[in-house]
C-alpha positions as CSV (number, residue, x, y, z in Angstrom):
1,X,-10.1,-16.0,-7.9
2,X,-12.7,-13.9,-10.0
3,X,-14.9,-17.1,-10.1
4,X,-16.1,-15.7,-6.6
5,X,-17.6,-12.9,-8.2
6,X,-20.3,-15.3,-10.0
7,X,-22.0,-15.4,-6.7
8,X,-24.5,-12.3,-7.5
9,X,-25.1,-11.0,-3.9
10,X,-21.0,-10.9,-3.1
11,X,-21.0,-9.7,-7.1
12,X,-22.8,-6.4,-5.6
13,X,-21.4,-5.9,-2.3
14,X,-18.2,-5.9,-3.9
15,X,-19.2,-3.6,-6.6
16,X,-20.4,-1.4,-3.8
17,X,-17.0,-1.7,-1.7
18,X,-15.2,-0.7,-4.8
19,X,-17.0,2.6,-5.9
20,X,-17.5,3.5,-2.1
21,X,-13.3,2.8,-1.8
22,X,-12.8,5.4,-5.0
23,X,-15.3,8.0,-3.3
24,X,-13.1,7.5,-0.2
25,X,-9.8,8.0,-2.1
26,X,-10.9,11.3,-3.6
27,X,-11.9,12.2,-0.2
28,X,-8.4,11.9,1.1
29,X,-6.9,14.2,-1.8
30,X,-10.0,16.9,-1.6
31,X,-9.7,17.1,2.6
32,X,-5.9,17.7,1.9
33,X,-6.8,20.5,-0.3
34,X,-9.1,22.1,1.8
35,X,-7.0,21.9,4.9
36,X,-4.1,23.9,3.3
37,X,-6.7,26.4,2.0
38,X,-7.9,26.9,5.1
39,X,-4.8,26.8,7.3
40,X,-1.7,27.3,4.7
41,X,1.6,25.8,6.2
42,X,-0.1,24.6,9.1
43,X,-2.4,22.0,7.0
44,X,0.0,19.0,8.5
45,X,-1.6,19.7,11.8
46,X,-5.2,20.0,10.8
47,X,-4.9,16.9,8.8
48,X,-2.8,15.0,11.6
49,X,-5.8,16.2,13.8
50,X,-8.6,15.0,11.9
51,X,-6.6,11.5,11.4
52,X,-6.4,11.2,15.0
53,X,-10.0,12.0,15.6
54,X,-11.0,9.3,12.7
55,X,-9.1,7.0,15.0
56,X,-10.5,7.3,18.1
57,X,-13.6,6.9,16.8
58,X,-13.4,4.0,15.2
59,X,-11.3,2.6,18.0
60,X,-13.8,3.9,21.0
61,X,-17.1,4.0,18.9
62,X,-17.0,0.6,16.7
63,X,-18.2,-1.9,19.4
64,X,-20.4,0.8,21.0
65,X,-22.3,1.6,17.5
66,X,-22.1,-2.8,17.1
67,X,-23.6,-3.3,20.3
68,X,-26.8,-0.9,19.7
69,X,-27.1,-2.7,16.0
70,X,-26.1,-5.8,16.0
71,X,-29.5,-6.7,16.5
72,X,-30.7,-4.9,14.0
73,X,-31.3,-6.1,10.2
74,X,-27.6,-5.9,8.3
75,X,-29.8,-4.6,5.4
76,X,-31.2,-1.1,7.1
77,X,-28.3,-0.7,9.4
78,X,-25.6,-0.3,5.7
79,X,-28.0,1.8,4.1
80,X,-28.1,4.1,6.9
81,X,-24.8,4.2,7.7
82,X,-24.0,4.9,3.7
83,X,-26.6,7.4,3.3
84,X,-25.4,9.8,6.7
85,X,-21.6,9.4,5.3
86,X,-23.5,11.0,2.2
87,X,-24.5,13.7,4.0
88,X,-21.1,14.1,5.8
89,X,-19.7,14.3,2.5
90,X,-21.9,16.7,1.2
91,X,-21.3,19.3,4.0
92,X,-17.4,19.2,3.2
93,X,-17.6,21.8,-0.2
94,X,-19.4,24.4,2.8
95,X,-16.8,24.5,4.9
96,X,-14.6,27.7,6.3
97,X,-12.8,26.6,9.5
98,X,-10.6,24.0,10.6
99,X,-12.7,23.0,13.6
100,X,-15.7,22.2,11.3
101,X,-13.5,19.5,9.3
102,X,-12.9,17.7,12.9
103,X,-16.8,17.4,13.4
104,X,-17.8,16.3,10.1
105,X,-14.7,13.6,9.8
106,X,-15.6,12.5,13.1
107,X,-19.6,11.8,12.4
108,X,-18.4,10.6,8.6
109,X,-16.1,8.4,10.5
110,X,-18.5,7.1,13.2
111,X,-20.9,6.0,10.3
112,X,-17.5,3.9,8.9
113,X,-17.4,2.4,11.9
114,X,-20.7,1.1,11.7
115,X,-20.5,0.2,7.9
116,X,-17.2,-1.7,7.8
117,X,-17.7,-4.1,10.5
118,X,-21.0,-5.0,9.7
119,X,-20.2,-5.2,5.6
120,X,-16.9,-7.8,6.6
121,X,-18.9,-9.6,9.0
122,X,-21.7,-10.4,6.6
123,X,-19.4,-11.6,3.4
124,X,-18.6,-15.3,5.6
125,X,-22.7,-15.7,5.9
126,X,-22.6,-15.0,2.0
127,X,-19.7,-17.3,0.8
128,X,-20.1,-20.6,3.1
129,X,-16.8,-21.9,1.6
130,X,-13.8,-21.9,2.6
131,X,-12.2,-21.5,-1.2
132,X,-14.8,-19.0,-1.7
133,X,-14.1,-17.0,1.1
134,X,-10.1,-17.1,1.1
135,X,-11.0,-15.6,-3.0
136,X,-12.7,-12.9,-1.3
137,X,-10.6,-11.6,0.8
138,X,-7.9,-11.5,-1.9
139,X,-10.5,-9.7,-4.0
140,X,-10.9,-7.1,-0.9
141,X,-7.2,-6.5,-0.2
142,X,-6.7,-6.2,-4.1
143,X,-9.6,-3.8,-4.0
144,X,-7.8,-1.7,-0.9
145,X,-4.3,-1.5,-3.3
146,X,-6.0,-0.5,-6.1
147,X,-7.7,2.0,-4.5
148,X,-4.7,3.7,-3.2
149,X,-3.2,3.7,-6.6
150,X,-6.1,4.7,-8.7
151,X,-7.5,7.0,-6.7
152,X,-4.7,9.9,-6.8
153,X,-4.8,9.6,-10.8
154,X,-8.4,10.3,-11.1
155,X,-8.6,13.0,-8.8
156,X,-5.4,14.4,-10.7
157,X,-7.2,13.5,-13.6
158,X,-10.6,15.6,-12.3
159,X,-8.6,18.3,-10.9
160,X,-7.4,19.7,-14.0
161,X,-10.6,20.4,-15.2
162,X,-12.2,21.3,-12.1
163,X,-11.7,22.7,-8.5
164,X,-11.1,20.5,-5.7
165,X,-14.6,20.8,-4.0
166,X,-15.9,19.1,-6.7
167,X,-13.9,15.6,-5.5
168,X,-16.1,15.7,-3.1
169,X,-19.1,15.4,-4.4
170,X,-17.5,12.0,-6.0
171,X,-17.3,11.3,-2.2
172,X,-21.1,11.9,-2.3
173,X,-21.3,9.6,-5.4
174,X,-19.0,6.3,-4.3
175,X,-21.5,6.4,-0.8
176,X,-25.3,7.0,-2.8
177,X,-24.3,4.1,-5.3
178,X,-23.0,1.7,-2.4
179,X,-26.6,2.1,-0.8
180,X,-28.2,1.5,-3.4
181,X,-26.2,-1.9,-4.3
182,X,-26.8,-3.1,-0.7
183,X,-30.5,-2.0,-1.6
184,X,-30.8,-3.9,-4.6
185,X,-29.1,-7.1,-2.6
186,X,-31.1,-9.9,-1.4
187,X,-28.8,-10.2,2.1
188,X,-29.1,-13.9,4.0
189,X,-31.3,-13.8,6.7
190,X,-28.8,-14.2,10.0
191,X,-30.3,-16.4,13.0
192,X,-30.8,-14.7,15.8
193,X,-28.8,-16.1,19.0
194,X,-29.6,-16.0,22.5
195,X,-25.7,-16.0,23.8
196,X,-25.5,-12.7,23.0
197,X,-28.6,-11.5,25.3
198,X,-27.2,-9.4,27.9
199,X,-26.5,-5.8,29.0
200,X,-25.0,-3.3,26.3
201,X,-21.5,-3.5,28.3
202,X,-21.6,-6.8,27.5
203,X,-22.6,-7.0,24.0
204,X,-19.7,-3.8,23.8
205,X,-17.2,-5.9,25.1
206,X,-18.0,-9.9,23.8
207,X,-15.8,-9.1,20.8
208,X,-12.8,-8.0,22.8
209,X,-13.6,-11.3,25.6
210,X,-13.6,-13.4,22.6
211,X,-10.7,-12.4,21.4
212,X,-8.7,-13.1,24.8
213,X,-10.3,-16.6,25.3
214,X,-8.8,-17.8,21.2
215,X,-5.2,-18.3,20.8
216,X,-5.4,-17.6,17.4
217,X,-6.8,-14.1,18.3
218,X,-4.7,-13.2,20.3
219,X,-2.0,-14.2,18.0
220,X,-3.9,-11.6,15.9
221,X,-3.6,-9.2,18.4
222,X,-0.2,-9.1,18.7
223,X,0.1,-9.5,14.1
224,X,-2.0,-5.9,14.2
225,X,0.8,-4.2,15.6
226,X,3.4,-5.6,13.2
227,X,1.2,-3.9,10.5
228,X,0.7,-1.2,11.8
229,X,4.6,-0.3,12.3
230,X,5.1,-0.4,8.1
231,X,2.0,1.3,7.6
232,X,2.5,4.6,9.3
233,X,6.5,4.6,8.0
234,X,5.5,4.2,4.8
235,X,2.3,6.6,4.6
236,X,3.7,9.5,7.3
237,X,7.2,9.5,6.0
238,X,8.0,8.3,2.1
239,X,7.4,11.9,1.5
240,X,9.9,13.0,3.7
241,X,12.6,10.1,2.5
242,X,11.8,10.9,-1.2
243,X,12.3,14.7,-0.9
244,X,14.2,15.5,2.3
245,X,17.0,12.7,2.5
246,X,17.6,11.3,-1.3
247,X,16.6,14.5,-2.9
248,X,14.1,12.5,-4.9
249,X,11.3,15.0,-7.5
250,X,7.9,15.3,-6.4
251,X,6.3,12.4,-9.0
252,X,9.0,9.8,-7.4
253,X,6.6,10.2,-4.1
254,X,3.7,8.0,-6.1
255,X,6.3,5.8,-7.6
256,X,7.3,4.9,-3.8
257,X,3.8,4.4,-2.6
258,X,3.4,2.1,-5.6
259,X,5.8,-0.3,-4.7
260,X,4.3,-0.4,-1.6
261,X,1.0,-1.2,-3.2
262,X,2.3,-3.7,-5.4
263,X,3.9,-5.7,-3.3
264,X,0.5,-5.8,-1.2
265,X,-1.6,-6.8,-4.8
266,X,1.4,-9.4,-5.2
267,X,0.5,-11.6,-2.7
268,X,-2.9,-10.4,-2.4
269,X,-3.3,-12.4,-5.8
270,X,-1.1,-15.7,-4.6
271,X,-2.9,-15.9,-1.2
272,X,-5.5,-18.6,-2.1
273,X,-3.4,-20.9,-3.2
274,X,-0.7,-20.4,-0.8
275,X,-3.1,-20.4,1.9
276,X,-4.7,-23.8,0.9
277,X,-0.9,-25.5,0.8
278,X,0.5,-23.7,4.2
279,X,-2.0,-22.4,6.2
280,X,-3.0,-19.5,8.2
281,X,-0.6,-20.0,10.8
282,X,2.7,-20.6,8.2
283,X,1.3,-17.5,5.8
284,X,0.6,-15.0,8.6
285,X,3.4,-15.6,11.0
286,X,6.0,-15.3,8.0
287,X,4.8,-11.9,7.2
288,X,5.8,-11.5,11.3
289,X,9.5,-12.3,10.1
290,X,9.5,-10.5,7.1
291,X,8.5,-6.6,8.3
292,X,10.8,-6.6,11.1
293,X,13.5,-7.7,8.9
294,X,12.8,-4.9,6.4
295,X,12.3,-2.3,8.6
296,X,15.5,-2.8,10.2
297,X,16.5,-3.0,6.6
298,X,15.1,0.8,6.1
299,X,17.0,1.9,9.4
300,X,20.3,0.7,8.0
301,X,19.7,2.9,4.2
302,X,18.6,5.2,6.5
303,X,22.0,5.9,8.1
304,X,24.3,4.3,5.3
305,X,23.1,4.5,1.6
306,X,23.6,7.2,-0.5
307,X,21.1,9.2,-2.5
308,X,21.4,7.0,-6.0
309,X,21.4,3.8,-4.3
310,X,18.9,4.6,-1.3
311,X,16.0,5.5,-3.5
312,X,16.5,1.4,-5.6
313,X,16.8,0.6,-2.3
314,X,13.9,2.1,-0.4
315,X,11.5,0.7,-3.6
316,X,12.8,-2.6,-2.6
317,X,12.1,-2.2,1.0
318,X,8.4,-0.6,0.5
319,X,7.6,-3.7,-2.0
320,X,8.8,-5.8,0.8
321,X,6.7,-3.7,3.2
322,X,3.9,-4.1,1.1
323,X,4.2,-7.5,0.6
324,X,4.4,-8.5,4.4
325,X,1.5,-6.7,5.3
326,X,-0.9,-8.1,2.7
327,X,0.6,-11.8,4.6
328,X,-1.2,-10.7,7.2
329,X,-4.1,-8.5,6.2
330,X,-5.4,-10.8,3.4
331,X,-5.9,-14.0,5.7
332,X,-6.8,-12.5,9.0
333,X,-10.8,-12.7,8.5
334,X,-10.4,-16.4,8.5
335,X,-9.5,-16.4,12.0
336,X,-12.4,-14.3,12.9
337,X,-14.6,-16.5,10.6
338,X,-13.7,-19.4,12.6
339,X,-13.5,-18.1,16.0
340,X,-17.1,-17.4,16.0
341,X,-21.0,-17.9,15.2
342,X,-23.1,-16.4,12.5
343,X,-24.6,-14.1,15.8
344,X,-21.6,-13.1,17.7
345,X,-19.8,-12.5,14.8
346,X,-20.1,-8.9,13.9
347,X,-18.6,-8.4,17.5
348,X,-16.3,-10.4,16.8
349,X,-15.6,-8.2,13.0
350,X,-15.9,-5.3,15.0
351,X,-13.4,-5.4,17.8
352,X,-11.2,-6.3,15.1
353,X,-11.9,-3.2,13.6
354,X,-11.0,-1.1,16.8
355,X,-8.5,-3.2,18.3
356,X,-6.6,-3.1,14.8
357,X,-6.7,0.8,14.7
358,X,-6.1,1.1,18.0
359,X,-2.7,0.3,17.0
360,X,-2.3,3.3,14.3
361,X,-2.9,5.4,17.6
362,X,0.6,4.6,19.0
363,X,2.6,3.8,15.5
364,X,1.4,7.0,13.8
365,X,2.9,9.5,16.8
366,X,6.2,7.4,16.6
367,X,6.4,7.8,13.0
368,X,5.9,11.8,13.0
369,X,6.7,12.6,16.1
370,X,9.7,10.9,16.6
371,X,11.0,11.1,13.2
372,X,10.8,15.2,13.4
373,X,12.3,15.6,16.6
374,X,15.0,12.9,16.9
375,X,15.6,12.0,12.7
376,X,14.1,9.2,10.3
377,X,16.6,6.6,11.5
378,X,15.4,6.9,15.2
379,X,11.8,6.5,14.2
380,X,12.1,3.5,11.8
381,X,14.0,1.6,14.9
382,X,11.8,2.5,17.3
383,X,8.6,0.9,14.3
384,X,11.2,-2.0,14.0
385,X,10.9,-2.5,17.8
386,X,7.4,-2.2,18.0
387,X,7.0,-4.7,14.7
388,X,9.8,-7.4,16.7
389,X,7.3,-7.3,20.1
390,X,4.1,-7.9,17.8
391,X,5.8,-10.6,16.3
392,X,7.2,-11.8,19.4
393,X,4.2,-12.0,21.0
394,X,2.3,-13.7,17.6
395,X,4.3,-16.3,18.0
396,X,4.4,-17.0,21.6
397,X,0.2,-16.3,21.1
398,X,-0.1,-18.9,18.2
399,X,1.4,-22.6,18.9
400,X,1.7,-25.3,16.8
401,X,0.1,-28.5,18.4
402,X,2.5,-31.3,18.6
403,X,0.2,-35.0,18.2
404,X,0.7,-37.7,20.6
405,X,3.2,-40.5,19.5
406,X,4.0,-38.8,16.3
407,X,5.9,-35.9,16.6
408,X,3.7,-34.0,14.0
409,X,3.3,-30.4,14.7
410,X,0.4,-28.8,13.3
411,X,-1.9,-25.5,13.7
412,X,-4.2,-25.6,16.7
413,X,-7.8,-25.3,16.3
414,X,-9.8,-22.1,17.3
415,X,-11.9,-22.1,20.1
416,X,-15.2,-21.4,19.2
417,X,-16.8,-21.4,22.7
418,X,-18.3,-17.7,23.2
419,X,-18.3,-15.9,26.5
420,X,-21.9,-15.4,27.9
421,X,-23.1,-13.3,30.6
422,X,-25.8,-14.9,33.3
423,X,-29.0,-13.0,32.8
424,X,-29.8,-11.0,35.8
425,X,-32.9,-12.5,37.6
C-alpha cells in the first residue's frame, strides 16, 4: 500500500492532507474549549450550533463554490482556499462571543468545501491506476483514523504546557504548510471539456443529475445514510454511554472512540486486496449488512447488559461500527472515479461531498435530540432504522447483472454518459 507514496506529486498532497487533518483535529479540541469559556454549561449548544452551520454549508455551498471554480486552475483554487481557512483560523484566539464562532466556522467551513472536493477529485487524474488508486484511498481513510486518534493526545500533550488558544495557531500551521505543498506540486494539467458549458444552475446541479442517471450512485446515495447512522451514535453519544449508563471514568471515553477508530484502520489497511478479489459491489454492500446489525446490537445492551459486561460489549460493537463504515468509506471514490470524466468530475467529487453530509443533518438531531428526550435505546433504533432503509435502498439501487445463457451474476457497469444542457441560442 505505501508503494503509492513513491509517486512524488500524491507523496505531497498526502503530506499536505495529513498535517492539514492534525491542524483540523486541534481545532476541534481548542473550539471546544473556547465555547465553554465563553458560554459555561451551555457550550453543548454553541458547539451543536456551530456543527450544524458547518453542515449546511458544506451541504448548500459545495456545488455552488464547484460550479464558480471548476473552471478554474486546481492549483490556485487549493492555495486559496488553504490560505483564507488560515485566516479563519487565526481570528479564532480573538474571539469574545458565541455568535462570532458561528461566522468564522461558517467562512472556515465554506473554504473546506471548496478544498476537499477539489483535492479528492484531483488524486484519480494523479494515480491513473486502478491498484494505485484503491492504495490511496486506504492511505486517506487511514489518514482520517489516525487523525481522530492522534490528534486529542497532542493537543493534551500541548495543553499542559500551554493555553488552549495556542492550538489554534497549530490550526494556522496544518493549513500554511498544506499550501505550500500544493505550491511546491507540479499538478496534471486537466483537459478542459465542453459538456460542461452551460448556465451556473447547471454546472450547480450536473453532480447531483449524474448521480441519479448511475445505479451505482445512487446505490451510493442510499450507503451515505447507513454511515451516517453509526457515525453520529458513536461521536454524539459514547460520552453519554461511557459516563451516564455504565458508569464508565472519564479516560474510558478515548478508549471507546478508539475501537471505533480501529476497527475503521482495520479494514482500511485490508481494502486493496479485498477489493481486487470481491469487488466494489460485494465490499460496500456487506458493510450495508454489517451496521444495521450492530446497531440493533447496541439497542439490545442498551436495554439488557449490565454495567461490567455492557462497556466489553459496547468496545465490540464501536469496532464493529468502525469497521462497517470504513467498508463503505474506503471504496466509495471508485465509483465516482468511474462514473465520470477527468472534466465533470469535481462535480461529480463534490455532490458527493454535500449529498454525503447532507445526511449528518438528519442522523445528528436523531442522535441528540432523541436520545435526550426519549433515552439512548430509542435513539439507537430509530439510527438502526434509518441504517436498514439506506441499506434497503443500496441494494435495490445496486443490481447484480445476470449474463445471458449462463446464469453468472456479476456487478453492472457504471454509466459514464454525462447529462448536458443545450446551449441557449
Amino acid at each position: 500500500m505505501l508503494s503509492v507514496l513513491r509517486n512524488q506529486t500524491y507523496r505531497m498532497l498526502f503530506l499536505a492532507q495529513v498535517v492539514a487533518l492534525m491542524g483540523t483535529g486541534l481545532l476541534t479540541v481548542a473550539l471546544g474549549l473556547l465555547a465553554f469559556d465563553l458560554a459555561g454549561s451551555y457550550a453543548g449548544a454553541v458547539l451543536g450550533t456551530a456543527l450544524t452551520i458547518k453542515m449546511l454549508a458544506y451541504v448548500a455551498l459545495a456545488p455552488v463554490i464547484n460550479a464558480l471554480v471548476a473552471r478554474l486552475p486546481k492549483k490556485p483554487v487549493l492555495i486559496a482556499a488553504d490560505l483564507f481557512r488560515a485566516a479563519m483560523a487565526l481570528c479564532l484566539p480573538f474571539i469574545t462571543e458565541a455568535w462570532q464562532i458561528y461566522v468564522v466556522i461558517f467562512l472556515l467551513q465554506s473554504a473546506s468545501a471548496t478544498f476537499t472536493p477539489a483535492f479528492q477529485s484531483l488524486i484519480p487524474t494523479v494515480l491513473k491506476t486502478e491498484r494505485d488508486f484503491t492504495h490511496a484511498l486506504s492511505l486517506s481513510r487511514l489518514a482520517y483514523d489516525m487523525e481522530a486518534l492522534v490528534s486529542p493526545a497532542v493537543a493534551a500533550l500541548l495543553l499542559s504546557a500551554v493555553s488552549y488558544n495556542n492550538l489554534f495557531l497549530g490550526t494556522l500551521f496544518g493549513f500554511l504548510f498544506s499550501a505550500s505543498m500544493v505550491a511546491a506540486t507540479v499538478l496534471p494539467k486537466i483537459a478542459a471539456d465542453t459538456g460542461t458549458a452551460g448556465s451556473l444552475w447547471h454546472r450547480t446541479t450536473l453532480g447531483a443529475r449524474i448521480f441519479w442517471t448511475n445505479q451505482r450512485l445512487r446505490s451510493l446515495l442510499s450507503l451515505n445514510l447507513v454511515v451516517a447512522a453509526p457515525t453520529a451514535l458513536v461521536l454524539v453519544n459514547s460520552v453519554v454511554y461511557v459516563r451516564e449508563v455504565l458508569h464508565r471514568p472519564e479516560t474510558d471515553l478515548a478508549l471507546a472512540l478508539a475501537c471505533f477508530g480501529i476497527g475503521s484502520m482495520m479494514v482500511a489497511i485490508t481494502a486493496p486486496r479485498v477489493l481486487e478479489r470481491f469487488g466494489d459491489r460485494t465490499v460496500m454492500l456487506t458493510g450495508a449488512a454489517m451496521i444495521p446489525a450492530a446497531l440493533a446490537g447496541v439497542t439490545a445492551v442498551t436495554a439488557l447488559a449490565g454495567p461490567e459486561a455492557g462497556w466489553w460489549w459496547l468496545l465490540g460493537l464501536w469496532f464493529l461500527l468502525g469497521a462497517g463504515n470504513s467498508t463503505i468509506l474506503t471504496p466509495s471514490a471508485r465509483l465516482l472515479r468511474d462514473a465520470s470524466t477527468e472534466a465533470t468530475r469535481p462535480y461529480v467529487f463534490s455532490a458527493q461531498f454535500s449529498l454525503s453530509h447532507a445526511c449528518y443533518l438528519l442522523a445528528y438531531p436523531l442522535a441528540g435530540w432523541l436520545g435526550a428526550v426519549t433515552g439512548l435505546g430509542w435513539a439507537a433504533a430509530a439510527l438502526t432504522i434509518l441504517a436498514i432503509l439506506g441499506s434497503a435502498g443500496a441494494y435495490l439501487s445496486w443490481p447484480r447483472q445476470v449474463l445471458a445463457g449462463t446464469g453468472e451474476t456479476v456487478e453492472k457497469e457504471p454509466s459514464v454518459e454525462q447529462p448536458t444542457e443545450q446551449p441557449v441560442p
